[in-house]
C-alpha positions as CSV (number, residue, x, y, z in Angstrom):
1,X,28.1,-5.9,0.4
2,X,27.3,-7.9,-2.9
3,X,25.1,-5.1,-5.0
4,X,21.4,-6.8,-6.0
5,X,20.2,-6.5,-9.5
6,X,16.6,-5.9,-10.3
7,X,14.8,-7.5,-12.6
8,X,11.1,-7.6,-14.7
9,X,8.9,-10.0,-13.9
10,X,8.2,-10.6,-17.3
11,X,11.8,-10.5,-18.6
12,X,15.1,-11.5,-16.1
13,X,16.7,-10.0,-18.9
14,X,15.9,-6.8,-18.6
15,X,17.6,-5.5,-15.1
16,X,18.6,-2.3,-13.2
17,X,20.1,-0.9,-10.3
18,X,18.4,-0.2,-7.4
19,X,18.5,3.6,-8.1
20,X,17.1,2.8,-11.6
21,X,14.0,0.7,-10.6
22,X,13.1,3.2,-8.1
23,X,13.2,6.0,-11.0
24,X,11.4,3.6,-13.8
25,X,8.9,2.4,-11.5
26,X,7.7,-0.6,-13.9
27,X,9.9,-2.3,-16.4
28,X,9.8,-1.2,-19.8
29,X,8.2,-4.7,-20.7
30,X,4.9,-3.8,-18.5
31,X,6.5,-6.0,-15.7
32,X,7.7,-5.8,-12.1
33,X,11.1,-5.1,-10.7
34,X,12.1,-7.6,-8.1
35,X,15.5,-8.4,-6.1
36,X,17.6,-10.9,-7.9
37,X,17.5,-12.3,-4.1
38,X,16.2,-11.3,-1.0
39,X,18.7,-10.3,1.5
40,X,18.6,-11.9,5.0
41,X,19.5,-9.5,8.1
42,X,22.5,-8.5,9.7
43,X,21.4,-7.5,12.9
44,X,20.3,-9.6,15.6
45,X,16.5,-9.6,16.5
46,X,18.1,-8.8,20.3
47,X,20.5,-6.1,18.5
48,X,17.0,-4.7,16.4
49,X,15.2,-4.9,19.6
50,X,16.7,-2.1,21.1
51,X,16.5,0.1,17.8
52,X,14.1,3.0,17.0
53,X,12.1,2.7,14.4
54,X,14.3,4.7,11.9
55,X,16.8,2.7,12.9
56,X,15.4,-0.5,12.5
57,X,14.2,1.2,8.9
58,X,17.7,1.8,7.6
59,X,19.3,-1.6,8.7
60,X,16.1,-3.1,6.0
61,X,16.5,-0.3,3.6
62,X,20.0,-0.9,3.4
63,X,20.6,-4.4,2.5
64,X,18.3,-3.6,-0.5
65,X,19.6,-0.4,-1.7
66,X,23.1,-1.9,-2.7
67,X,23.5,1.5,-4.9
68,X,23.5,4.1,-2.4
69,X,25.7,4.9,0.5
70,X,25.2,4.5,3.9
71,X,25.5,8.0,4.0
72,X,22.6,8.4,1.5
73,X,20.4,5.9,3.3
74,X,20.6,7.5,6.5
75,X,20.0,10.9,5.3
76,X,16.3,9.2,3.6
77,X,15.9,7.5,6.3
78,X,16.1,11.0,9.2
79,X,14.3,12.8,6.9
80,X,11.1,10.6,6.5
81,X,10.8,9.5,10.1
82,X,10.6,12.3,12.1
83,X,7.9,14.0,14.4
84,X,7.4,16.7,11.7
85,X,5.7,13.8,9.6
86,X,4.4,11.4,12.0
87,X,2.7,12.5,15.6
88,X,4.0,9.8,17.6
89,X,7.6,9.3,18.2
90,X,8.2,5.9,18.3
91,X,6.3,6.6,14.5
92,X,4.2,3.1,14.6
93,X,2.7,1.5,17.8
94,X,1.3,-1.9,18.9
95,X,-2.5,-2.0,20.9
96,X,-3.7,-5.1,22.5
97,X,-7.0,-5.5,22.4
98,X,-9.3,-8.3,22.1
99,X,-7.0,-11.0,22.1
100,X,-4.7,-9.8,19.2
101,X,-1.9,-6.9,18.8
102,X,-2.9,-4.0,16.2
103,X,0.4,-2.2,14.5
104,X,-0.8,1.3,14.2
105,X,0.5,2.3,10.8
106,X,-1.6,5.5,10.9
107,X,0.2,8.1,12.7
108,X,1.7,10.2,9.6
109,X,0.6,13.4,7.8
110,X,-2.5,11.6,6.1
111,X,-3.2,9.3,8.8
112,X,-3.5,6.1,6.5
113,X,-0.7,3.1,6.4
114,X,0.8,4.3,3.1
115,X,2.9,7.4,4.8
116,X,5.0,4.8,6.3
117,X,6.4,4.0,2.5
118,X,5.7,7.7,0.9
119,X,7.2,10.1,3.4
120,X,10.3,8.1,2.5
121,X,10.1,7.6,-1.7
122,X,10.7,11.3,-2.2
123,X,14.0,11.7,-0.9
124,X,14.9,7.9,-2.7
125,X,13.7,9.2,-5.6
126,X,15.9,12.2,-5.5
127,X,19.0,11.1,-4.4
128,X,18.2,8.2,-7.6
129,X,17.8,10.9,-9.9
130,X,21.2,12.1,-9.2
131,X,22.8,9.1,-8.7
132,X,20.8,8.5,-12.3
133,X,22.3,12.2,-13.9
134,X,18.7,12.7,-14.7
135,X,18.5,15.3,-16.4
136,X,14.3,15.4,-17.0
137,X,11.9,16.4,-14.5
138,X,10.0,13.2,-12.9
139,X,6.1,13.3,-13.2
140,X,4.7,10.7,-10.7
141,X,1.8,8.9,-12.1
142,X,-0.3,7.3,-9.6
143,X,-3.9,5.3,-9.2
144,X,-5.5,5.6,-6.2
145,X,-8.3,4.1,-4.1
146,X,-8.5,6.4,-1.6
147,X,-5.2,6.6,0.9
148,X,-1.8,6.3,-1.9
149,X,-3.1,9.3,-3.9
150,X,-3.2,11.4,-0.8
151,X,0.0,10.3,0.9
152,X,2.0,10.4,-2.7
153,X,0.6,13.7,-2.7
154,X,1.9,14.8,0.2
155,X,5.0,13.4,-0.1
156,X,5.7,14.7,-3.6
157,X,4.0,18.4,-3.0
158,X,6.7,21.5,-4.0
159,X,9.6,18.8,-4.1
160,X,12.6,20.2,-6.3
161,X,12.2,18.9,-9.7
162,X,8.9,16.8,-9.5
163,X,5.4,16.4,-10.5
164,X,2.7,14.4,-9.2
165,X,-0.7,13.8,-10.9
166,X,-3.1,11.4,-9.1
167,X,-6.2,9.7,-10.2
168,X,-9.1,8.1,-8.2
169,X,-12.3,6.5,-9.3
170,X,-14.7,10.0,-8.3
171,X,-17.6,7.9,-6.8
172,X,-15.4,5.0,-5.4
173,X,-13.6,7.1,-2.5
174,X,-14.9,8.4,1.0
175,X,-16.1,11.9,0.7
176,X,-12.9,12.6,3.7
177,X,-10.7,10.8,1.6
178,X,-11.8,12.7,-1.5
179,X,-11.4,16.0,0.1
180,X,-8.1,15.3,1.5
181,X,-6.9,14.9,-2.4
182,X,-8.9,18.0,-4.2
183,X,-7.9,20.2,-1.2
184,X,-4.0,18.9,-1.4
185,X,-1.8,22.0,-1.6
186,X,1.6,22.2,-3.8
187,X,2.0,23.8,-7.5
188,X,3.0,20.4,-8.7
189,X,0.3,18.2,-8.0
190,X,-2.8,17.5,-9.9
191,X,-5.7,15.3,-9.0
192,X,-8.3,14.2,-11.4
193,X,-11.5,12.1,-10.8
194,X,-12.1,9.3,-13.4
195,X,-15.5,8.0,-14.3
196,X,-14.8,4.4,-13.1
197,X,-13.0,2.5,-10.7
198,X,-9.7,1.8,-9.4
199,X,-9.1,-1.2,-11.5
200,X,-9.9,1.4,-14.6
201,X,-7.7,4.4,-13.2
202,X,-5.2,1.3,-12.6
203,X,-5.1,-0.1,-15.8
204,X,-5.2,3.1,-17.9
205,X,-2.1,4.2,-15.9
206,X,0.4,1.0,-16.5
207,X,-0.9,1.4,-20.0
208,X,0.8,5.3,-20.2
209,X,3.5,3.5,-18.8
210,X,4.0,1.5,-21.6
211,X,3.3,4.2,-24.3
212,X,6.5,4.5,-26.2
213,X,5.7,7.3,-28.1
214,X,4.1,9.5,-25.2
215,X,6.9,8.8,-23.4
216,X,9.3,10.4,-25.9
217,X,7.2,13.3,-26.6
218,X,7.3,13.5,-22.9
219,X,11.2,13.0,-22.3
220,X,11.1,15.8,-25.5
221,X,9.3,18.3,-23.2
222,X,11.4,17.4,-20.0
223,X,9.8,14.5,-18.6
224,X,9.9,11.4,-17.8
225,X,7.2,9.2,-15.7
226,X,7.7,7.3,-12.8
227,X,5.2,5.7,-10.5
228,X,4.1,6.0,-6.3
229,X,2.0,3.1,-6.3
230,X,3.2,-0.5,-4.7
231,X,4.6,-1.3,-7.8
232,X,7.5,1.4,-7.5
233,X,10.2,-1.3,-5.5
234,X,11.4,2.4,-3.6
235,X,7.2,2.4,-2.1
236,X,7.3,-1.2,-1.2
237,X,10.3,-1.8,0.3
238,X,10.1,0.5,3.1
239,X,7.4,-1.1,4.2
240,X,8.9,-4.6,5.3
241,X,10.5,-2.2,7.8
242,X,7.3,-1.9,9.9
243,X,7.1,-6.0,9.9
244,X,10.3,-6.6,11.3
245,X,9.8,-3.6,13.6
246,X,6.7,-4.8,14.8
247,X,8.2,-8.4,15.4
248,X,11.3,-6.8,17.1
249,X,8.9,-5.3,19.7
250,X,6.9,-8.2,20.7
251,X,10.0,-11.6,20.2
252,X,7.3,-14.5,20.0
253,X,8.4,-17.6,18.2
254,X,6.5,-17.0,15.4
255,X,4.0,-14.2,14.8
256,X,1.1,-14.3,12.2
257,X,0.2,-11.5,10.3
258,X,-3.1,-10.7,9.6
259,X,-3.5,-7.9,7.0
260,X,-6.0,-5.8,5.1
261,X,-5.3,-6.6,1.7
262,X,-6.3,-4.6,-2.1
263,X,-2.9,-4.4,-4.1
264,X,-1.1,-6.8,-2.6
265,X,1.7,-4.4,-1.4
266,X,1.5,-4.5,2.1
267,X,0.9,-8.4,2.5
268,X,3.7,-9.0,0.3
269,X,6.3,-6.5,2.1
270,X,5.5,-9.3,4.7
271,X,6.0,-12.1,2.5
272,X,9.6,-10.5,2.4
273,X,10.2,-9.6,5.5
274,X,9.8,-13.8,6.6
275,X,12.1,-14.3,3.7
276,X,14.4,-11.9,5.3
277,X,14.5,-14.1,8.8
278,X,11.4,-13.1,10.5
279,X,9.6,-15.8,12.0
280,X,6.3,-15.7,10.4
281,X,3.7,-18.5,10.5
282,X,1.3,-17.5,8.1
283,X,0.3,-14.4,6.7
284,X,-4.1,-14.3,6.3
285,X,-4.6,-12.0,3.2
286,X,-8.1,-10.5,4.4
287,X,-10.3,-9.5,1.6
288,X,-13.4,-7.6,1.8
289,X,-16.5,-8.6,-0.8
290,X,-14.1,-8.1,-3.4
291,X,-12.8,-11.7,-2.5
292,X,-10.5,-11.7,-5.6
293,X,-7.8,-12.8,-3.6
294,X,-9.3,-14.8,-1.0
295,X,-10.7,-17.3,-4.3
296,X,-6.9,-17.4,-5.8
297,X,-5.7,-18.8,-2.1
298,X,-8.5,-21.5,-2.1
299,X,-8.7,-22.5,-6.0
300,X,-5.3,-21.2,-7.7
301,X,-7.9,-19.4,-10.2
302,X,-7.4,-15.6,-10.6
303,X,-9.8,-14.5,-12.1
304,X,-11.4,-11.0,-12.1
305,X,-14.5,-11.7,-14.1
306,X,-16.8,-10.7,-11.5
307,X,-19.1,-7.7,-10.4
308,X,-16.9,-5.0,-8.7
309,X,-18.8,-4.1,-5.3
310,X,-18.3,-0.8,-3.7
311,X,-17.9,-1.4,0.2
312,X,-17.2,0.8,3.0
313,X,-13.5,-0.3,3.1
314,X,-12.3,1.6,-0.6
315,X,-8.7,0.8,-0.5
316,X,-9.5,-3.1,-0.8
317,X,-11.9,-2.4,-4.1
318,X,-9.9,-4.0,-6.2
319,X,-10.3,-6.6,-8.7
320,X,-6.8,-6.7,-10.3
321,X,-4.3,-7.0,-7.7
322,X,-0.9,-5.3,-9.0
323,X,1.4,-6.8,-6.6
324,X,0.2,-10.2,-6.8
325,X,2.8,-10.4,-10.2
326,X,5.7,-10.2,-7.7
327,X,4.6,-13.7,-5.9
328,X,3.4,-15.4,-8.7
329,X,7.2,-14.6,-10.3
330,X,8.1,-16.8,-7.6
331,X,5.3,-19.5,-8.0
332,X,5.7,-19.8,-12.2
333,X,9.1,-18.1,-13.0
334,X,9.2,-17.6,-16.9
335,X,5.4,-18.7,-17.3
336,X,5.0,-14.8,-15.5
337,X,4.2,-12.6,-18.6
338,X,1.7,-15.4,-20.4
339,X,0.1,-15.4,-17.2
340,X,-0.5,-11.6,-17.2
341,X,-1.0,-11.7,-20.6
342,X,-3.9,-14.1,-19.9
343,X,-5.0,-11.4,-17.2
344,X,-5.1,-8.7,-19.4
345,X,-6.6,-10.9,-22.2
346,X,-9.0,-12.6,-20.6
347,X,-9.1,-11.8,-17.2
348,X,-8.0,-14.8,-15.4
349,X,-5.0,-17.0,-15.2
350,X,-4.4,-20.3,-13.3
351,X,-1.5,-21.1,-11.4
352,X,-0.9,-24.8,-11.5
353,X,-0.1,-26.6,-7.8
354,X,-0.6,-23.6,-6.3
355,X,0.3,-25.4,-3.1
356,X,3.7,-26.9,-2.3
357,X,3.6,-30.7,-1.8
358,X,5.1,-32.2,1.7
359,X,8.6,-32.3,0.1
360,X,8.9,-29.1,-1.1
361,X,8.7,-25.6,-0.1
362,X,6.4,-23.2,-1.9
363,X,5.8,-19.5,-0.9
364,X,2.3,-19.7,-1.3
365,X,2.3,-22.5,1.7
366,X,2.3,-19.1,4.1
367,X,-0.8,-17.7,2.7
368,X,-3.9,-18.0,4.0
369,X,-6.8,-16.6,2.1
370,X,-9.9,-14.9,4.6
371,X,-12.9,-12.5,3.8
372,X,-15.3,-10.5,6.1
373,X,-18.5,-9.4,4.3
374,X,-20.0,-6.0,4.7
375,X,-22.3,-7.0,8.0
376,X,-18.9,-8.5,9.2
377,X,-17.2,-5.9,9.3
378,X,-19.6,-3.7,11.1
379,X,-20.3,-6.4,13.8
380,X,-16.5,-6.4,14.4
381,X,-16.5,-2.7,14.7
382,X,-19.4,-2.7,17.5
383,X,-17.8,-6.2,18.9
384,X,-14.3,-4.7,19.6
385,X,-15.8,-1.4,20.6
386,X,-17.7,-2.8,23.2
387,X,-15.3,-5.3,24.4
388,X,-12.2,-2.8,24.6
389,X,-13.7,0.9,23.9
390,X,-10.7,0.6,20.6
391,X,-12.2,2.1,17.7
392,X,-11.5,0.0,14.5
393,X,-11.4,1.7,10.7
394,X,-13.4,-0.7,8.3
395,X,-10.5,-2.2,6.8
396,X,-8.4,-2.8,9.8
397,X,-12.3,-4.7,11.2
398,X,-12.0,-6.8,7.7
399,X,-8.9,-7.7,8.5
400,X,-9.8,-8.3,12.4
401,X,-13.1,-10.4,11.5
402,X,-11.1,-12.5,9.1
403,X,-8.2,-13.4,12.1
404,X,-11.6,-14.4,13.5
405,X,-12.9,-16.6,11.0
406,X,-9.7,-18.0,10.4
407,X,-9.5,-18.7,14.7
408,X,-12.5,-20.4,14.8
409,X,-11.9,-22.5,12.0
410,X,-8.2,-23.8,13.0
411,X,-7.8,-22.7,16.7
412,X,-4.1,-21.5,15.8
413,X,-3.2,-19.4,19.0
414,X,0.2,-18.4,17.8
415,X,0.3,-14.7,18.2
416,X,-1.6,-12.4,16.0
417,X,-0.6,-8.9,14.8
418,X,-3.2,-7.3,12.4
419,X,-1.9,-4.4,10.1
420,X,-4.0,-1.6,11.0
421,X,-4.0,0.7,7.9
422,X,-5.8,4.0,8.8
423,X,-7.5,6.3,10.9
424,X,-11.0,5.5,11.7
425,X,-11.3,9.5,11.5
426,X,-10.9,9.1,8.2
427,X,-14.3,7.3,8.0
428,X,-16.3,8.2,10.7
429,X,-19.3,7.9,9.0
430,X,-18.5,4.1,8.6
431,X,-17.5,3.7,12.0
432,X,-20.3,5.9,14.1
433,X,-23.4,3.3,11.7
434,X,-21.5,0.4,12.9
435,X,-21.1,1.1,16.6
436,X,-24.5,3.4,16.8
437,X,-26.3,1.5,14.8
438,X,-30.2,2.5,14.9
439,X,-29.6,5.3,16.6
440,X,-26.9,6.6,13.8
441,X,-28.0,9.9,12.1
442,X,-26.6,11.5,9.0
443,X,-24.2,14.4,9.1
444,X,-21.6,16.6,7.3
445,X,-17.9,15.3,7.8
446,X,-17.0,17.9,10.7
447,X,-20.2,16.4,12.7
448,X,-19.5,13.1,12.2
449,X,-15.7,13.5,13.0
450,X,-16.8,15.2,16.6
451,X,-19.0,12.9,17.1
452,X,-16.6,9.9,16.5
453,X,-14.1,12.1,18.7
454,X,-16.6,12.0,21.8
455,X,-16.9,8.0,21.6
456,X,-13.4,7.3,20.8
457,X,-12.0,9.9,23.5
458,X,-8.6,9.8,21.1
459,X,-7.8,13.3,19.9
460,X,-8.5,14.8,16.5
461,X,-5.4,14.2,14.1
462,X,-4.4,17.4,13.4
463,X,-4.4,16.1,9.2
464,X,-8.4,15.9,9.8
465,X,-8.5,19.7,10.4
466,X,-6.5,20.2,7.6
467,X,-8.7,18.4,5.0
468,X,-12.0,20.2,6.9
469,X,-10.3,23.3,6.5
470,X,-8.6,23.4,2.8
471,X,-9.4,24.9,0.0
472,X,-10.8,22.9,-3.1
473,X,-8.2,23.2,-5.5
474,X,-8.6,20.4,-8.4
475,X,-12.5,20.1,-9.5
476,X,-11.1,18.1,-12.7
477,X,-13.1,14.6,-13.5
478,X,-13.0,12.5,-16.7
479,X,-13.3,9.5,-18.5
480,X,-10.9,6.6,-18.0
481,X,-10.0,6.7,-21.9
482,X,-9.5,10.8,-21.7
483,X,-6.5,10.3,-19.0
484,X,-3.5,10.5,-21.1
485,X,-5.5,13.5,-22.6
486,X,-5.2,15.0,-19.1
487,X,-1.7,14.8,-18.4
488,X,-0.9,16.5,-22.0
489,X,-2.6,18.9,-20.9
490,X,-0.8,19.7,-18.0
491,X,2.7,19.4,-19.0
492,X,2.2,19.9,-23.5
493,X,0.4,22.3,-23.8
C-alpha cells in the first residue's frame, strides 16, 4: 500500500508520518496536518455491509494509517470498540423517526459523539510513541466545550506514560457536563475552568502549541504536548468510520448527512468519507445562534466579529471553527496561512468563488449551510416527542430543525441521516423545558435525570450515575491569560 504523507496546512513543506502527526497534533507552523490524498476504499459497500462496526473501523483506519501494521491497527481498533466502552454491541445505531434516520453516536462511556474518536486515540497515540522512540512523556492539551474534555478524559485517565489537562469556559458548559469533568478520576488528569469561552480556552491552547520556548523547557522536564481535539488527524479520522458505517447499513443511492456542527470535526470526517466513495449528496452544516458557519456557506465571509451567545446546545458555541482550516486548504491551497493569519488578525477572511462554477468541481458544492434558533430547537424537541415519543438532545434538535428548514425550502427527499451527538441525559434540564413546557419546574440534576427517565422510558446510562455519584476532584478556575501558568504548575514545579 503506497504510505501517505501528512502535511501543514500552512506549509506542504513541512510533512510527517502518520505516527508523527498523530503524536504532534498541529504542525509546528500553527497549521493542520492533512493526507497528501485521501484514500478511496477497498472493500465493497456489499463486502462493508456485512462487517461489524470495528470491522468496518479498521478497513477506514487502515488505508490512512500507512505507518502501522495491520497488526497494530487491529489491536486499536479491538481495544476501543468493545462492550467494556460502549453499551450497545453493534457500538452505533440508526432510529427512524419522523421521516429521517438518527446515527446514535452516544452509546460510549461519556455518552456524547466524541467517544467514538477518543476511546480509540489512546492506543494510536501509544503505539505512535513507540513507533516514534519517544522518549518524553505526552501531556494532552485540550479545549473543550463541554463533551471532548470529558471523553479525552476518559480515554487518557491512568494510561502508561500520559497526561491530560483539559480546559472549559466555567460558565459556558451544562452543570452535568461540568460535573462529569471535575468529578473525572485518574492521577493524570487535570481540569481547569477558564474565565471565558471556548473560542478563548481554544485560542490560548494552539497558542501553547506554538510556544517554542515552553515547549523546550517542557521536552527539558520530560514532556512534550500533543493535542485530543479535532485537530489531532488520530481524533478525526476515526470518525469517518461511523459515516461509512452508517451508509453500509442503510445502501440508498445517495444519503445526505445532516450534522450538528461547532469545530467542524465531525461534518468534515464526512466531507471525507464522500471523498473516500461514499455516496453523499450534500452534507447541511447545522448551526445553532452561533451561525458562524452557516454565514461562510451563504456569503464566503468568515468572519467571527460578532457577539458570542450562550445556547442550550454548548458544544456548537463556537465562533472560530478549528477544522474549517482543513477545507479551506482545499478551496485556496497556498493562500491557507494569509487566510488564518487574517483570522487571527482581524477576525475574518474571505474565500473568493466560494462556489464551484458548472464546469468545475469544488468541495464546497456539498455544503449546505442551515441554522435553528433557540425557540427552534425546543419546538423540534416537543415536535418529535410528540410525533414519535424519541427524545432528542438540543444539538441533535438543531441539527433536526435545520434538515427541516432545509426540506421545506428545496423538497430534496433523498435520504436523511442526522448525526446525533449525545445523550439527552446529559441535558435533561434542556430537554424536560422543551417538552413540558409551562408546566417545567426547576430541579437538582438527579431529579431532572428521573424525571427525563420517566418520559423517555429509555434506561439511565450507567455514565449518568457515575457523574451524580463522583467525587469533586479539580475545583481549579482561571483566567484565559493564566493557562500556561497552570500547566507549569503541574508538571515544573
Amino acid at each position: 500500500m503506497q504510505e501517505l504523507v501528512y502535511h501543514s496546512t500552512r506549509d506542504t513543506s513541512l510533512k510527517a508520518t502518520a505516527s508523527e502527526a498523530i503524536l504532534h497534533g498541529i504542525a509546528p507552523d500553527g497549521g493542520l496536518y492533512v493526507p497528501d490524498r485521501i484514500p478511496t476504499l477497498k472493500k465493497s459497500f456489499d463486502e462493508l455491509s456485512m462487517m461489524s462496526y470495528p470491522e468496518v473501523a479498521y478497513e477506514v483506519l487502515r488505508l490512512f494509517l500507512t505507518d502501522f501494521t495491520d497488526e497494530e491497527v487491529h489491536a486499536a481498533v479491538n481495544a476501543a470498540y468493545n462492550t467494556d466502552n460502549f453499551d450497545r454491541e453493534d457500538i452505533t445505531c440508526l432510529m427512524k423517526a419522523n421521516g429521517a434516520y438518527y446515527l446514535e453516536l452516544f452509546h460510549g462511556r461519556t455518552i456524547a459523539f466524541k467517544d467514538m474518536a477518543l476511546s480509540i486515540l489512546p492506543h494510536l497515540m501509544s503505539i505512535s510513541a513507540k513507533k516514534c522512540e519517544l522518549k518524553e512523556k505526552i501531556v494532552i492539551l485540550t479545549a473543550t466545550s463541554g463533551d471532548t474534555g470529558k471523553a479525552a478524559l476518559e480515554g487518557f485517565a491512568n494510561v502508561p506514560g500520559t497526561g491530560i489537562v483539559v480546559f472549559y469556559p466555567k460558565d459556558g458548559v451544562s452543570s452535568f457536563q461540568e460535573r462529569q469533568m471535575i468529578t473525572q478520576e485518574g492521577d493524570n488528569t487535570h481540569v481547569i475552568g477558564i474565565h471565558g469561552n471556548f473560542d478563548d480556552a481554544q485560542r490560548e491552547v494552539k497558542k501553547i502549541f506554538t510556544d517554542e520556548a515552553f515547549a523546550k523547557e517542557m521536552k527539558e522536564a520530560g514532556y512534550v504536548f500533543s493535542s485530543a481535539n479535532s485537530i489531532n488527524i488520530g481524533r478525526l479520522i476515526p470518525q469517518i468510520a461511523y459515516y461509512v458505517y452508517a451508509y453500509t447499513r442503510l445502501m440508498e443511492d445517495e444519503i445526505t448527512f445532516v450534522v450538528p456542527t461547532g469545530n467542524f470535526g465531525n461534518i468534515l470526517a464526512a466531507y471525507y468519507a464522500c471523498r473516500m466513495g461514499v455516496p453523499i449528496a450534500k452534507l447541511i452544516c447545522a448551526s445553532n445562534d452561533n451561525k458562524v458557519l452557516f454565514d461562510f456557506f451563504k456569503t464566503g465571509v468568515y468572519d467571527r466579529n460578532r457577539e458570542f451567545i450562550l445556547t442550550s446546545s454548548p458544544s456548537m458555541d463556537i465562533l472560530i471553527s478549528s477544522n474549517l482550516e482543513r477545507l479551506i486548504f482545499e478551496l485556496a491551497g497556498d493562500e491557507t496561512g494569509k487566510l488564518m493569519k487574517d483570522l487571527a488578525t482581524k477576525g475574518r477572511y474571505e474565500v473568493k468563488n466560494l462556489k464551484g462554477s458548472d464546469d468545475s468541481e469544488n468541495p464546497a458544492d456539498l455544503f449546505v449551510g442551515e441554522f435553528a434558533t433557540g425557540e427552534e430547537m425546543q419546538e423540534e424537541i416537543r415536535h418529535v416527542y410528540k410525533d414519535c415519543g424519541y427524545v432528542l438532545d438540543p444539538h441533535t434538535a438543531v441539527a433536526s430543525a435545520a434538515y427541516r428548514k432545509y426540506l421545506a425550502d428545496t423538497r430534496d427527499l433523498t435520504t436523511a441521516v442526522i448525526a446525533s451527538t449525545a445523550s439527552p441525559y446529559k441535558f435533561s434540564a434542556s430537554v424536560l423545558k422543551a417538552i413540558e413546557g409551562d408546566s417545567y419546574k426547576e430541579g437538582n440534576d438527579k431529579e431532572l435525570i428521573g424525571r427525563l427517565n420517566k418520559i423517555s422510558g429509555v434506561e439511565i446510562p450507567a455514565a449518568v450515575e457515575r457523574a451524580l455519584n463522583g467525587t469533586v476532584r479539580h475545583n481549579t478556575v482561571c483566567d484565559p491569560d493564566k493557562m500556561k501558568e497552570e500547566i507549569a504548575k503541574i508538571y515544573l514545579r
